[in-house]
DSSP file (Angstrom, degrees, kcal/mol; ACC not computed):
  #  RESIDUE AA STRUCTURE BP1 BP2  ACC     N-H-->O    O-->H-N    N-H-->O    O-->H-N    TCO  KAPPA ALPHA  PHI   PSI    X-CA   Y-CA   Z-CA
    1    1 A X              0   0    0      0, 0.0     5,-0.1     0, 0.0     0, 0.0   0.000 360.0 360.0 360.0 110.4   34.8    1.6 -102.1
    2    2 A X     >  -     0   0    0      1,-0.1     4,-2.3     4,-0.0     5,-0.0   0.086 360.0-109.2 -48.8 176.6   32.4    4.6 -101.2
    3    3 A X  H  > S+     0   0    0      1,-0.2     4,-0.8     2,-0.2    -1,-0.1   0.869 121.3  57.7 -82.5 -42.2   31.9    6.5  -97.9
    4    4 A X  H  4 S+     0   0    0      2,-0.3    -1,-0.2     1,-0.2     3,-0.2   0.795 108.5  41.0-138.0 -60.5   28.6    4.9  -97.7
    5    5 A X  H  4 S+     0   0    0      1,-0.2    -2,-0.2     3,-0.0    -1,-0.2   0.961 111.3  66.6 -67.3 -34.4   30.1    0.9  -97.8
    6    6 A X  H  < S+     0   0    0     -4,-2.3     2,-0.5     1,-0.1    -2,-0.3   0.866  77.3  91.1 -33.5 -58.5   32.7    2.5  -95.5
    7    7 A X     <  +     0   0    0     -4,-0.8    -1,-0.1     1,-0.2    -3,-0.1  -0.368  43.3 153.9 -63.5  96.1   30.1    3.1  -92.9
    8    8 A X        +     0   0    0     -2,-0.5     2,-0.2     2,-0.0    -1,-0.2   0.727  58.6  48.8 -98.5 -35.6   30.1   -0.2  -90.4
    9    9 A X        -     0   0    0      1,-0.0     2,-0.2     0, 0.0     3,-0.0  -0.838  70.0-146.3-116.7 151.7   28.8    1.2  -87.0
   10   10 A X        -     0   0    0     -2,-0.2     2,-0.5     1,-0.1    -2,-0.0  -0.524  38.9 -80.3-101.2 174.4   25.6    3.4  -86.2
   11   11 A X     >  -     0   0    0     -2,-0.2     4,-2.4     1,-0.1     5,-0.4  -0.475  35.2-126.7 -74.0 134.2   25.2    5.7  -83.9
   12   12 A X  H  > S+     0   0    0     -2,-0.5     4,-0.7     1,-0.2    -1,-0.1   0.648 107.7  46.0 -91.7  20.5   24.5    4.4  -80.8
   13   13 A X  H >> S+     0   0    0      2,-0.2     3,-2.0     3,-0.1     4,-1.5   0.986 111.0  51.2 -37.6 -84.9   21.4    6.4  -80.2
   14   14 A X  H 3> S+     0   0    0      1,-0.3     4,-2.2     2,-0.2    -2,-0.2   0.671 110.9  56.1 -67.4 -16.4   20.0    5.7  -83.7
   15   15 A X  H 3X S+     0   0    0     -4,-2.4     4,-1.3     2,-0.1    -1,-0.3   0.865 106.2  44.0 -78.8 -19.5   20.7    2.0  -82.6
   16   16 A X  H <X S+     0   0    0     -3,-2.0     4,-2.8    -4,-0.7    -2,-0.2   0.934 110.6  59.9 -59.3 -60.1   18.7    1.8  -79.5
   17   17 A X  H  < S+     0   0    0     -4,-1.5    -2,-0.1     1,-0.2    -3,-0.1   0.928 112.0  41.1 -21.8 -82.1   15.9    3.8  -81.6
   18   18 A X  H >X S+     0   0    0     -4,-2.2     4,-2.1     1,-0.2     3,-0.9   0.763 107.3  52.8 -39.8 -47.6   15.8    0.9  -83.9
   19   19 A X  H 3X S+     0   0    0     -4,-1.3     4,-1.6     1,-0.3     5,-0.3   0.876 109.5  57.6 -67.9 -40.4   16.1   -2.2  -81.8
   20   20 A X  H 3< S+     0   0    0     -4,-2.8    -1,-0.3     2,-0.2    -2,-0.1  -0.007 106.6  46.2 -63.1  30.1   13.1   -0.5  -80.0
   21   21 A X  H <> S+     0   0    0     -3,-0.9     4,-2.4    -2,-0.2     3,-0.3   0.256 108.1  55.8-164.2 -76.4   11.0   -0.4  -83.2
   22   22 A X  H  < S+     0   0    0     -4,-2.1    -2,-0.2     1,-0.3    -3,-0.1   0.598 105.3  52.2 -52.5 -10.5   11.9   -3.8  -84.0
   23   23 A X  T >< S+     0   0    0     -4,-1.6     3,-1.9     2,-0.2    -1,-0.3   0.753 108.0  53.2 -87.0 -33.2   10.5   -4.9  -80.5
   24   24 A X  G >> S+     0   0    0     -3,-0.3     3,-0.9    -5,-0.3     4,-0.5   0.954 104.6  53.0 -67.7 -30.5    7.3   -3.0  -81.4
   25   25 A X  G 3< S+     0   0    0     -4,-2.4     4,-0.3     1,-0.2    -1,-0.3   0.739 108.7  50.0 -52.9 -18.8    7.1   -4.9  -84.4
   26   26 A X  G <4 S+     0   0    0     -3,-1.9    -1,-0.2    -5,-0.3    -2,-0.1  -0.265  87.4  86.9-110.1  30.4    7.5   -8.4  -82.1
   27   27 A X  T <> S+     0   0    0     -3,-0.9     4,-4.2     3,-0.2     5,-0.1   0.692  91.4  42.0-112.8 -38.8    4.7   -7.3  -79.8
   28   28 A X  H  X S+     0   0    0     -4,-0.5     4,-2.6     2,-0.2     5,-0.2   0.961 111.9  49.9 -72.8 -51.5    2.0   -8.8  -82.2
   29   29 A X  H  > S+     0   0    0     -4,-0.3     4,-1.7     2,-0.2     5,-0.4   0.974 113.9  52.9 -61.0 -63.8    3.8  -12.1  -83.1
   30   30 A X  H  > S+     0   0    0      1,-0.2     4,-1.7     2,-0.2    -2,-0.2   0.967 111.0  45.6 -58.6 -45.3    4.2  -12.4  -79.0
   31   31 A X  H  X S+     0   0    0     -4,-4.2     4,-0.6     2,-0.2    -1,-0.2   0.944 105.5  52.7 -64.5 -33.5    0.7  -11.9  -78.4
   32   32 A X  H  < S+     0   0    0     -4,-2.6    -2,-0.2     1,-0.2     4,-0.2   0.738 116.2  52.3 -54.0 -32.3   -0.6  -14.2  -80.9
   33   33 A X  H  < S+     0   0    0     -4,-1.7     4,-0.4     2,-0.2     3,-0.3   0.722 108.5  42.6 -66.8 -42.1    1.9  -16.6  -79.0
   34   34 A X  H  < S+     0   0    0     -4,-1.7    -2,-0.2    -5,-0.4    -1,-0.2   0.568 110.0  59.4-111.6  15.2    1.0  -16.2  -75.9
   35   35 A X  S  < S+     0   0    0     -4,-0.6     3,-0.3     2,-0.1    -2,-0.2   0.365 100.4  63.7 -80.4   7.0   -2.9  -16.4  -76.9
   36   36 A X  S >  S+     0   0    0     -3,-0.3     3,-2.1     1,-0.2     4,-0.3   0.694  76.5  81.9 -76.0 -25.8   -2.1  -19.6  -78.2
   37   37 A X  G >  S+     0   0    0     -4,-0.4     3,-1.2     1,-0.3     4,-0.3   0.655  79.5  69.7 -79.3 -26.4   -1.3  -20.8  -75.0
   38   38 A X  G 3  S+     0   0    0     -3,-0.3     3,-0.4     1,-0.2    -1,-0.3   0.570  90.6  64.0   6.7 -47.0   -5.1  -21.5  -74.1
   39   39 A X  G <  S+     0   0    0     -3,-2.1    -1,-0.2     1,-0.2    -2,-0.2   0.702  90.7  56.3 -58.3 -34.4   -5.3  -23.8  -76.2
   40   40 A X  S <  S+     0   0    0     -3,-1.2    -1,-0.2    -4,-0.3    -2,-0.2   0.627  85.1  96.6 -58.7 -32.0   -3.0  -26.2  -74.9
   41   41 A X  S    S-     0   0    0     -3,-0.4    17,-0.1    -4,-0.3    18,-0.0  -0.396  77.3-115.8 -68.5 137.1   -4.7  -26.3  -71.8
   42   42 A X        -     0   0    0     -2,-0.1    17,-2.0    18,-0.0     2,-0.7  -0.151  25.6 -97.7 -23.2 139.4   -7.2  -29.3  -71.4
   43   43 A X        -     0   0    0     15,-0.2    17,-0.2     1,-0.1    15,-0.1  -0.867  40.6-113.0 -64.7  93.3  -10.6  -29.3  -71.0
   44   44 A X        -     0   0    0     -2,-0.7     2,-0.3     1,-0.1    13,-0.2   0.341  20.9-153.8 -31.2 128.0  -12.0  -29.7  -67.6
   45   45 A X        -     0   0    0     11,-1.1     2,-0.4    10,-0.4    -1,-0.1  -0.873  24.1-124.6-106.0 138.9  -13.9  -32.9  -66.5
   46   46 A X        -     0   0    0     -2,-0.3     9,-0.2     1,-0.1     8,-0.2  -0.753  35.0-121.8 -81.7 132.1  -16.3  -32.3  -63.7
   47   47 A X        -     0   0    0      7,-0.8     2,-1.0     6,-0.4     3,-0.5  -0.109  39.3 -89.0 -68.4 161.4  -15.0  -34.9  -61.1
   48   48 A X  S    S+     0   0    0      1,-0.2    -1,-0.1    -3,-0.0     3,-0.1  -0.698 109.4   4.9-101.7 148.5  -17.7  -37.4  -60.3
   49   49 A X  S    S+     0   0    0     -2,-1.0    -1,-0.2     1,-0.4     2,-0.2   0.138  90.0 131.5  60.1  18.8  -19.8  -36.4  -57.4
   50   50 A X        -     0   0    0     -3,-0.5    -1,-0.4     1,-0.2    -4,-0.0  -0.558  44.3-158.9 -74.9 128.3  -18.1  -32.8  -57.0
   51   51 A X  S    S+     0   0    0     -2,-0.2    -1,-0.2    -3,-0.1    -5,-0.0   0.778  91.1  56.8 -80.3 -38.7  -21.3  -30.3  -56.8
   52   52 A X  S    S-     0   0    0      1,-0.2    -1,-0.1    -3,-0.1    -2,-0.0   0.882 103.5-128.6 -77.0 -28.7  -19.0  -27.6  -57.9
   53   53 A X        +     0   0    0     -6,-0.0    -6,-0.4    -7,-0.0    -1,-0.2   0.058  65.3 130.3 111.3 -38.2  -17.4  -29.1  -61.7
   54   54 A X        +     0   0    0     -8,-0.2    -7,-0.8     1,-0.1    -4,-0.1   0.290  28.6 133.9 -54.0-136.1  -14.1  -28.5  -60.7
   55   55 A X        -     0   0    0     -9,-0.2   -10,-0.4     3,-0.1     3,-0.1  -0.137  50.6 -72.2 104.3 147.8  -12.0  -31.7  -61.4
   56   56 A X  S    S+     0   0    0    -12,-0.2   -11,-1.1     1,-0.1     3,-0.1  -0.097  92.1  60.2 -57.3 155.1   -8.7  -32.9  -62.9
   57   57 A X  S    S+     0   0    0      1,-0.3     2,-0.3   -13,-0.2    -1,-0.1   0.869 102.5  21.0 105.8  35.0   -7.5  -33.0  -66.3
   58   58 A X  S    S-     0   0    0    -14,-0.1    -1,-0.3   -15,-0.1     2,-0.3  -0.994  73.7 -92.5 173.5-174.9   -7.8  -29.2  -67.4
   59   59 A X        -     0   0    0    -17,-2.0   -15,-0.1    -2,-0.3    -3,-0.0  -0.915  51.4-107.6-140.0 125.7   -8.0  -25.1  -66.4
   60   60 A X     >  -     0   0    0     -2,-0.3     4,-1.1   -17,-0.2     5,-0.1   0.019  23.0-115.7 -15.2 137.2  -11.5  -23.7  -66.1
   61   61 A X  H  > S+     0   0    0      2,-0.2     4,-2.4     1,-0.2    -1,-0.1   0.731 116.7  62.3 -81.4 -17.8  -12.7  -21.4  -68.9
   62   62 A X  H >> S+     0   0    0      1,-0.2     4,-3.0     2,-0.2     3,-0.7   0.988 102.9  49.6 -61.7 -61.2  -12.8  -18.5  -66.0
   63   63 A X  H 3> S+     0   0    0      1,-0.2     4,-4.9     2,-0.2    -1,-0.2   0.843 115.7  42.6 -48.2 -30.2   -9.0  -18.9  -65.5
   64   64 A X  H 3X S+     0   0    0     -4,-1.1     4,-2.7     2,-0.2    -1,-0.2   0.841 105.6  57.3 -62.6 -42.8   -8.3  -18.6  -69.2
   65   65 A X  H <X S+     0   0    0     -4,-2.4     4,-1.0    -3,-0.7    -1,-0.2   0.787 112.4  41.2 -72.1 -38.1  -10.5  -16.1  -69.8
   66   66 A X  H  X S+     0   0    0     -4,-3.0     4,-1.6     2,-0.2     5,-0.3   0.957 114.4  57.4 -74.0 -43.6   -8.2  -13.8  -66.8
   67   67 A X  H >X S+     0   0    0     -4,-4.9     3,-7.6    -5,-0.3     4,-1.8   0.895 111.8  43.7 -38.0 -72.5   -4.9  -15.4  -68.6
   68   68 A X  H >X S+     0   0    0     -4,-2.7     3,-0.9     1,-0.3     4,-0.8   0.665 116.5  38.9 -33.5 -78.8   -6.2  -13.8  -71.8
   69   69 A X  H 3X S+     0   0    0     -4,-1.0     4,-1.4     1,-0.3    -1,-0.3   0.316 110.6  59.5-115.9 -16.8   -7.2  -10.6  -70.8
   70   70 A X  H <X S+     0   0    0     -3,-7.6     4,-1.8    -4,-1.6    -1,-0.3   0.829 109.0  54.9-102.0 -29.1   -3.8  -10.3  -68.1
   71   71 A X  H XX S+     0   0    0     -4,-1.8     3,-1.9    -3,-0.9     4,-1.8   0.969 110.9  43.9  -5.9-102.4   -1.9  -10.8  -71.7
   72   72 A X  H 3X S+     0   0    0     -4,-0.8     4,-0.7     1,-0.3    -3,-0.2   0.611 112.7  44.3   7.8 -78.4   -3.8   -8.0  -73.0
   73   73 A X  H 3X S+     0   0    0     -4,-1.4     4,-1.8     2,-0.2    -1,-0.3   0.789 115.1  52.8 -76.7 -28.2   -3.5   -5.8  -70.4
   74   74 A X  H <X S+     0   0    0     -3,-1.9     4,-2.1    -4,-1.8    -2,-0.2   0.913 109.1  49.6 -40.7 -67.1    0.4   -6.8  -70.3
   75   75 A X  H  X S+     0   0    0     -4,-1.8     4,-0.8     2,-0.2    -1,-0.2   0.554 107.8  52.6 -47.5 -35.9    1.0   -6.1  -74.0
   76   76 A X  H  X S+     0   0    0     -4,-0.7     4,-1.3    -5,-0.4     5,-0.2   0.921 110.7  50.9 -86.6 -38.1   -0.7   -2.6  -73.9
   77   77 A X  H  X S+     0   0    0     -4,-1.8     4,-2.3     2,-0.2    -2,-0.2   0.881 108.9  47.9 -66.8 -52.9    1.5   -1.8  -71.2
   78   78 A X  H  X S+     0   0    0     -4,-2.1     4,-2.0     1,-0.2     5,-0.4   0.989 112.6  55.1 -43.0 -74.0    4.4   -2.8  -72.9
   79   79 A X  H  X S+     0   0    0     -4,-0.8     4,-0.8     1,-0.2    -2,-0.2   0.736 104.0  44.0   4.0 -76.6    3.3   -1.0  -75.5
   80   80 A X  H  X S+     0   0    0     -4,-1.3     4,-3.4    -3,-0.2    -1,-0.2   0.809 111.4  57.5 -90.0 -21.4    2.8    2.2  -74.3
   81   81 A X  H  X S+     0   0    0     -4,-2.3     4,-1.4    -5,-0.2    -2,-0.2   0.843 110.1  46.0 -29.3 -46.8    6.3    2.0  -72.3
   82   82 A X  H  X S+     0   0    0     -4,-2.0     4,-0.9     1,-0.2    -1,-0.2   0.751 108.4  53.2 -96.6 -18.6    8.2    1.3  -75.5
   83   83 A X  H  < S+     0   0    0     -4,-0.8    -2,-0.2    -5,-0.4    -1,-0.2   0.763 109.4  49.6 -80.5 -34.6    6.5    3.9  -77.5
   84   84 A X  H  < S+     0   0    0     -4,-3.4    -2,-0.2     1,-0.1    -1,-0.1   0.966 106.0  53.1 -25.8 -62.0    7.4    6.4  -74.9
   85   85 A X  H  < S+     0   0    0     -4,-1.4    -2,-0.2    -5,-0.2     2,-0.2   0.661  96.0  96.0 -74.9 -21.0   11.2    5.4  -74.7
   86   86 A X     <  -     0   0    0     -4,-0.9     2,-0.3   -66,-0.1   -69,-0.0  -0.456  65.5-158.1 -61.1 134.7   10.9    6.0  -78.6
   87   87 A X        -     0   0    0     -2,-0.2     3,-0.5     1,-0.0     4,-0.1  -0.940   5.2-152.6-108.8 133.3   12.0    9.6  -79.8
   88   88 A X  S  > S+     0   0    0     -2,-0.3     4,-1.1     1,-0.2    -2,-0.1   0.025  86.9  76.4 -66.7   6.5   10.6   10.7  -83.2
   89   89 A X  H  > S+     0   0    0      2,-0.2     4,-0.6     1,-0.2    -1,-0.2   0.418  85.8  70.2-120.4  -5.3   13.2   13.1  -84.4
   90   90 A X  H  4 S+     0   0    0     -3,-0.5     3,-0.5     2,-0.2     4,-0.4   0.775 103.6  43.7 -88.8 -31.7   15.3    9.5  -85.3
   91   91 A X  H >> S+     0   0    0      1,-0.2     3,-7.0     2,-0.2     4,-0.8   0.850 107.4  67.0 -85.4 -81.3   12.7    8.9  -88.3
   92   92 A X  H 3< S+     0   0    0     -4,-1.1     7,-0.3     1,-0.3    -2,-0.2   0.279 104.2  37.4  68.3-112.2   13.2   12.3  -88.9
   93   93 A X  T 3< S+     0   0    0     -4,-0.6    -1,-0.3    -3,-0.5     5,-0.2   0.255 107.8  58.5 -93.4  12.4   16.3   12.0  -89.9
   94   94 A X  T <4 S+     0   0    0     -3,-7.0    -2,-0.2    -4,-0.4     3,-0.1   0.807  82.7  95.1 -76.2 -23.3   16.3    9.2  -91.4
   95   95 A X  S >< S-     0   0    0     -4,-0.8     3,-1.4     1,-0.2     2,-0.1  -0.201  92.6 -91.4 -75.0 156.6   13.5   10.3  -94.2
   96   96 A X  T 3  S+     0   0    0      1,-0.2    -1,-0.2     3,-0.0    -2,-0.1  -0.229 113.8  19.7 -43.6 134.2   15.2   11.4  -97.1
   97   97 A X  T 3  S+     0   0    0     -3,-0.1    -1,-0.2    -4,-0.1    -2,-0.1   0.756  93.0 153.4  85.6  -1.0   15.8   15.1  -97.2
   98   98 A X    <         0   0    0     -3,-1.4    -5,-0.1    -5,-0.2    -1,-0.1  -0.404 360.0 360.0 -87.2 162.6   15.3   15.3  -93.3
   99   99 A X              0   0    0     -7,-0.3    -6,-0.2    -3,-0.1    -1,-0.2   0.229 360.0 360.0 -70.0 360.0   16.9   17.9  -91.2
């Protein structure tokens, strides 16, 4: 067996590194998921005689439109959070050749 098959556990730096990079990778697949969730919703029926439209059976395209868009703003935040906590010197060493 080589030194190399030997090697069972990382470090546990360079494993935090990673699992953060695999959450920025799940950030797209989780927004596309939770822009789905619009969809689900019903239409609205304007009740009858309600002047305003509101009525059962739905969510208003205003509320959807803030869902979307507090997604959004959710997702870049997340974002730039996890891309802080990342350190660059872990790729690095990873590349072939790296110091």
């Amino acid at each position: 067996m080589s030194k190399a098959a030997k090697a069972l556990f990382l470090e546990r730096r360079s494993y935090r590194q990673r699992r953060l990079m695999d959450a920025l990778r799940l950030l797209p697949l989780l927004g596309a998921v939770l822009w789905a969730v619009p969809l689900l919703w019903g239409q609205p029926e304007p009740a009858a005689g309600a002047a305003d439209g509101t009525g059962s059976g739905g969510m208003p395209t205003s509320h959807a439109m803030l869902y979307i868009f507090g997604v959004w703003a959710v997702l870049a935040i997340l974002a730039l959070c996890l891309s802080l906590r990342l350190d660059r010197s872990v790729d690095k060493m990873d590349a072939p050749g790296g110091a």
